[in-house]
C-alpha positions as CSV (number, residue, x, y, z in Angstrom):
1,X,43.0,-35.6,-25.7
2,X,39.6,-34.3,-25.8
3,X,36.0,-35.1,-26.7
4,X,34.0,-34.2,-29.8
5,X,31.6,-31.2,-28.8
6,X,29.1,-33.6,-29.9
7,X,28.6,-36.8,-28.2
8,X,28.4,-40.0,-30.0
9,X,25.8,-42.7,-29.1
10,X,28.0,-45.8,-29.2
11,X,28.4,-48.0,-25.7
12,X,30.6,-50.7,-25.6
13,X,31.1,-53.6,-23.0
14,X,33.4,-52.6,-19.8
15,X,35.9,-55.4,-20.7
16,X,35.9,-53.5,-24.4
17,X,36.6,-50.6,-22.6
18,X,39.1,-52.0,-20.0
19,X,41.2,-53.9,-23.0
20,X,41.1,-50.6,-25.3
21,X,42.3,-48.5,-22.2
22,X,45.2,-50.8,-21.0
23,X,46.6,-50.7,-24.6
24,X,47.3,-47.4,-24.5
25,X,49.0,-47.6,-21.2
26,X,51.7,-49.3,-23.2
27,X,52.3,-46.9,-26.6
28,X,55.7,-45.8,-25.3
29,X,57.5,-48.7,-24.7
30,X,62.1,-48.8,-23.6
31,X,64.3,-49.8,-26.3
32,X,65.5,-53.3,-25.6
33,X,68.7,-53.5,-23.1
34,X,70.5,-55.0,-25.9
35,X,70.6,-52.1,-28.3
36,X,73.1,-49.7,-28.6
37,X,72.0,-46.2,-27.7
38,X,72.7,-43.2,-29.4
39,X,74.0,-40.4,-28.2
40,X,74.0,-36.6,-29.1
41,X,76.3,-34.0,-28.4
42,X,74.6,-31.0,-29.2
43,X,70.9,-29.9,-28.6
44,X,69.2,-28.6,-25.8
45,X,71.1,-31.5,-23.5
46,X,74.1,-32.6,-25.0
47,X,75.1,-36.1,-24.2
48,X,71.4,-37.2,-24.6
49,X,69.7,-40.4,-26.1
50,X,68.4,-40.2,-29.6
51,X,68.3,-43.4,-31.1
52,X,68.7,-46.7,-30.8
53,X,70.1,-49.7,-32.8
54,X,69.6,-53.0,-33.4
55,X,72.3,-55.1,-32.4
56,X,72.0,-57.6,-35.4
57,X,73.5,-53.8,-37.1
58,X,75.8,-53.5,-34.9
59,X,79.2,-55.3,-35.7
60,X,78.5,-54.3,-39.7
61,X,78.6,-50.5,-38.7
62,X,81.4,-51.3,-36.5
63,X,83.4,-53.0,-39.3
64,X,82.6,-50.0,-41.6
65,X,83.5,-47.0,-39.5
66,X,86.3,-48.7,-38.1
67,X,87.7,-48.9,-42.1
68,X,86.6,-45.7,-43.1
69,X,85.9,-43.0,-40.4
70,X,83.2,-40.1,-40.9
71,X,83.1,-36.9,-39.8
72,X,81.2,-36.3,-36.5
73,X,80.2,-40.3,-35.8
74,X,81.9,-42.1,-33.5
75,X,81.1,-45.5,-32.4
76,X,82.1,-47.8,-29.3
77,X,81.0,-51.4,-27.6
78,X,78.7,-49.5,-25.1
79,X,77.3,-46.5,-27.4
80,X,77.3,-44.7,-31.1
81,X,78.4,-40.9,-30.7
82,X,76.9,-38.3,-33.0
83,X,78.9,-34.7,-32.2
84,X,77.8,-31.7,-32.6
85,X,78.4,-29.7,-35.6
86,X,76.7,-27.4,-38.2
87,X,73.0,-29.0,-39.3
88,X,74.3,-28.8,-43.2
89,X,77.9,-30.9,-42.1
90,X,75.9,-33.2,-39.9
91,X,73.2,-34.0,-42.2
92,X,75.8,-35.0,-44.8
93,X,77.8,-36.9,-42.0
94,X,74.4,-39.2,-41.1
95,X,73.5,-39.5,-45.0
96,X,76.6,-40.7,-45.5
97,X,76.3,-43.5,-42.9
98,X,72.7,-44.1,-43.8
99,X,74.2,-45.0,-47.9
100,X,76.7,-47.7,-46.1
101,X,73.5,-49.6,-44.2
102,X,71.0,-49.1,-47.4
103,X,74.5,-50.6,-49.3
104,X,74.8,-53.1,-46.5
105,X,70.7,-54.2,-47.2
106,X,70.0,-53.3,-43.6
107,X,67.6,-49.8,-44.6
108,X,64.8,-51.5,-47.2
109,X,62.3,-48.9,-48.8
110,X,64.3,-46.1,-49.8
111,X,61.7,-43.2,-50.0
112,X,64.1,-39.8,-51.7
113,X,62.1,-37.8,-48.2
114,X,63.8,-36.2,-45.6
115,X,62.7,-35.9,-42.1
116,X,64.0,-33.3,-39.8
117,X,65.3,-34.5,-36.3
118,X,64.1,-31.8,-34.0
119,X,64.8,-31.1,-30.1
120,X,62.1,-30.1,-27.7
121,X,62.7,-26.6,-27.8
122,X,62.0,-27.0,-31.8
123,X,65.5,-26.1,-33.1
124,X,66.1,-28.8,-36.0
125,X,69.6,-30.4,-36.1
126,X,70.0,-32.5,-38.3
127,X,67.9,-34.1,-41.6
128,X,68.2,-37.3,-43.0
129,X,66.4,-40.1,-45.3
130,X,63.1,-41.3,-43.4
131,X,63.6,-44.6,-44.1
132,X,66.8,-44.5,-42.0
133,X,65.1,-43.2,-39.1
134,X,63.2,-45.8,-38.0
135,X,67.0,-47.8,-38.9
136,X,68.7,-45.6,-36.2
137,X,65.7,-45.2,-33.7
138,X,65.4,-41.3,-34.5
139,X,62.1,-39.4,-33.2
140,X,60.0,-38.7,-36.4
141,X,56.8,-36.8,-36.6
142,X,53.6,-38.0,-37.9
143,X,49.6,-36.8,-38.5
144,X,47.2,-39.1,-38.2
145,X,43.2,-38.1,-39.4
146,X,40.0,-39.9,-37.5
147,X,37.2,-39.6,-40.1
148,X,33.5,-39.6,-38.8
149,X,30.8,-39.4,-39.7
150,X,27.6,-37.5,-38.1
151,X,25.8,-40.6,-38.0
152,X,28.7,-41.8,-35.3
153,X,30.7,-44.1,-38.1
154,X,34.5,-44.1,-38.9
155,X,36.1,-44.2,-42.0
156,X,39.3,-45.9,-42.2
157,X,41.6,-46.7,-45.4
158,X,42.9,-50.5,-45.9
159,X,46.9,-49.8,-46.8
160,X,48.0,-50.8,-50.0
161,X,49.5,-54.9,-50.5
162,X,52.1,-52.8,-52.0
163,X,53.7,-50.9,-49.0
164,X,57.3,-51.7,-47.8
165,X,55.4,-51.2,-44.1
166,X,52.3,-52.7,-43.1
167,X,50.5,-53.9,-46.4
168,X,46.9,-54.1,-46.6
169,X,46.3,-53.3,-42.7
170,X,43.4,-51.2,-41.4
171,X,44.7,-47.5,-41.2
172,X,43.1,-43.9,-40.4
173,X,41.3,-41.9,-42.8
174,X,44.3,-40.4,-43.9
175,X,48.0,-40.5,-41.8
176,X,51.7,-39.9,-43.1
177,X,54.9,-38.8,-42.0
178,X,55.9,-35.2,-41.4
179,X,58.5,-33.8,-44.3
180,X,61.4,-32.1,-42.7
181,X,59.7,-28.6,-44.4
182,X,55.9,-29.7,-43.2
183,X,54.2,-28.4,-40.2
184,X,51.7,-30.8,-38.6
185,X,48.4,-28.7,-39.9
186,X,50.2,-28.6,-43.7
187,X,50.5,-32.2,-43.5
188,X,47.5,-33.7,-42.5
189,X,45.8,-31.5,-45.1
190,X,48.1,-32.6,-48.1
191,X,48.0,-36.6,-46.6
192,X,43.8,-36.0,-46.7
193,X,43.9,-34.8,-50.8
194,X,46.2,-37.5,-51.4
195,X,45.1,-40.6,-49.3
196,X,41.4,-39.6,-49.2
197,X,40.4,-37.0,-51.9
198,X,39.8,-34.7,-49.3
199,X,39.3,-31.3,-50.6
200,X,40.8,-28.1,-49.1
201,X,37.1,-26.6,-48.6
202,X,36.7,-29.4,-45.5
203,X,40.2,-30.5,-44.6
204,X,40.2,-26.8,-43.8
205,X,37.9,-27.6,-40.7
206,X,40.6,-30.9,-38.9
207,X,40.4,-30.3,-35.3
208,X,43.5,-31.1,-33.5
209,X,42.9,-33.4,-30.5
210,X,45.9,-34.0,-29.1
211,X,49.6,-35.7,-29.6
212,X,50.6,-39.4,-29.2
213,X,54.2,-40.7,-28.5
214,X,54.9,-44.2,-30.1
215,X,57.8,-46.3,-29.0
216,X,58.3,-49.7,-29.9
217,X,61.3,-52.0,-31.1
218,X,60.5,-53.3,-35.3
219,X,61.9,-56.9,-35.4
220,X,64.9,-56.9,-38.1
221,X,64.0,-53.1,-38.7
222,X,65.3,-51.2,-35.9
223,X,63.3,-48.7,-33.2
224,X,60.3,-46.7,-33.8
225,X,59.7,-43.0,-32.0
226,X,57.3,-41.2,-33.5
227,X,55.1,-38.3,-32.2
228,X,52.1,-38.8,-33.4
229,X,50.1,-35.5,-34.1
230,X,46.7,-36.5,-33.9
231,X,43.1,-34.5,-35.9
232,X,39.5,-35.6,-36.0
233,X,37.6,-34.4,-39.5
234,X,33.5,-34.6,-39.5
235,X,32.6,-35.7,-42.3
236,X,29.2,-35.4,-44.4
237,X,27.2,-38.8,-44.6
238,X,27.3,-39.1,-48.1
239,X,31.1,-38.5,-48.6
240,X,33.3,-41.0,-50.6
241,X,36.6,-40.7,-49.4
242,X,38.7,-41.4,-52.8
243,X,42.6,-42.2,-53.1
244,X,44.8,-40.2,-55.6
245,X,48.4,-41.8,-54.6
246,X,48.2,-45.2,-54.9
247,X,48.8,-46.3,-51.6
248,X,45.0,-46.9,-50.1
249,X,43.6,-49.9,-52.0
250,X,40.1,-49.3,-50.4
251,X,38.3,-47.5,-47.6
252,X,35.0,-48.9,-45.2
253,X,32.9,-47.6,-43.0
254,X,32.2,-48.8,-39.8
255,X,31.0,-47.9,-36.3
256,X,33.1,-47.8,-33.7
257,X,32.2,-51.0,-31.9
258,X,33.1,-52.7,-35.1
259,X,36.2,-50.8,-34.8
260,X,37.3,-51.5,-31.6
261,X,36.6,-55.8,-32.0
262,X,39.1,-55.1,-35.7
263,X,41.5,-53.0,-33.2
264,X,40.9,-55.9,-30.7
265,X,41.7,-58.6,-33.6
266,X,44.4,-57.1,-34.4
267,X,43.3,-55.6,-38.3
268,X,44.7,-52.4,-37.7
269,X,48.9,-50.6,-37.7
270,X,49.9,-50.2,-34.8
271,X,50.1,-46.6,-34.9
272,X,46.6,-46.6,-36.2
273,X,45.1,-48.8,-33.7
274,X,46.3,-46.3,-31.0
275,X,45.2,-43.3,-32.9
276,X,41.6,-45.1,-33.5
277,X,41.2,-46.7,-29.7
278,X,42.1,-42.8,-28.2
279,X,39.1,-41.8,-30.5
280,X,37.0,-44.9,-29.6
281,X,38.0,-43.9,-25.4
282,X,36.9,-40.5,-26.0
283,X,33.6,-40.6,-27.4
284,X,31.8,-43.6,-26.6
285,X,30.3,-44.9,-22.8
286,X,30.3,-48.0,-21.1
287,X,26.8,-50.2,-21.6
């Protein structure tokens, strides 16, 4: 990650520091030895781990797959087998088990959105409803916008009370998941119109800082894993970010001691809170 070319003013206590730094030792965290790993037979290494699910979904799968097979999945006591096959036959294969656990109530907050499951070398292999990646522990690709201002403030958006995830936290100035025909740089501009009222004219100047991986299990949800591509935005002092999508109920603006105590307190989405404290690490000293 790397620092603004300009240097903001704000110092914060070395145990502000220490706490905000030893958080982000811990943003990739192993799925839990009870979950049933996923396994991939096609990609750059076949046979590799790319998911992981809950065990309280386990038997309901196992029930349903063992009455009515589908193409390509496979699943066993120690592992769930995905094989390789055509992205167009898989997809259908996964979408198809996905419908089962939305049927089964075990994939809330059905979005219509596909993301793309792609491998390191960026070949994509398969695409499937994102609500049902967090459900299966699949890698998902995100943007996530720090707002400042040249006075040394952040602006961050409170998430709407009506969000199936995370209502009415602290978030970025604008974040969102990647569609599965996005690139990183065409995302976080649409996310900034649409969360933020950020014209074209300045989300034209997002700097991209760096990339965050997130790993973490979601009690009675599944696994998170999502690269988190990250941007800062300067913003002019006297701009209003505005929300056009419903899904912001408000925005503040703060500096960043204020926002590392709210990150401390535990105001913030996870994501966001490691997006923000990066940020915070980067351009502030101790004092």
């Amino acid at each position: 990650m790397q620092k603004l070319n300009t240097k903001l003013t704000t110092k914060l206590t070395p145990s502000t520091i220490a706490a905000l730094e030893e958080m982000l030792q811990n943003t990739a965290r192993p799925a839990p030895p009870d979950y049933l790993p996923i396994h991939f037979l096609g990609g750059y290494t076949a046979g590799q781990v790319i998911g992981h699910l809950n065990p309280d979904f386990t038997s309901y799968l196992q029930e349903s797959l063992g009455g009515k097979p589908i193409p390509h999945i496979k699943i066993g006591h120690d592992r769930l087998t995905i094989d390789h096959a055509r992205p167009l036959e898989l997809s259908e294969s996964l979408l198809n088990m996905a419908d089962r656990m939305r049927e089964g109530g075990l994939i809330p907050g059905w979005r219509n959105e596909n993301f793309a499951w792609i491998d390191q070398n960026g070949h994509e292999y398969f695409r499937l409803e994102r609500s049902a990646f967090r459900t299966f522990g699949f890698r998902s690709m995100a943007t996530h916008i720090n707002g400042y201002t040249k006075a040394g403030n952040l602006w961050l958006g409170r998430r709407s009370e009506t969000k199936a995830t995370d209502p009415g936290r602290l978030d970025n100035l604008a974040a969102g998941g990647i569609g599965a025909d996005e690139t990183p740089w065409v995302n976080a501009r649409r996310e900034l119109w649409e969360e933020a009222g950020v014209p074209p004219q300045i989300s034209d100047q997002i700097e991209p800082v760096g990339r965050i991986h997130m790993r973490r299990p979601i009690p009675g949800r599944g696994f998170h894993d999502e690269q988190l591509y990250v941007y800062d935005l300067q913003l002019a002092d006297n701009f209003i970010p505005t929300n056009h999508d419903g899904e912001v109920s408000g925005f503040i603006e703060i500096s960043l001691s204020e926002a590392a105590a709210r990150i401390l307190a535990d105001e913030f989405t996870s994501d966001a809170a490691f997006v923000t404290a990066d940020f915070i690490l980067r351009n502030t000293e101790a004092g």
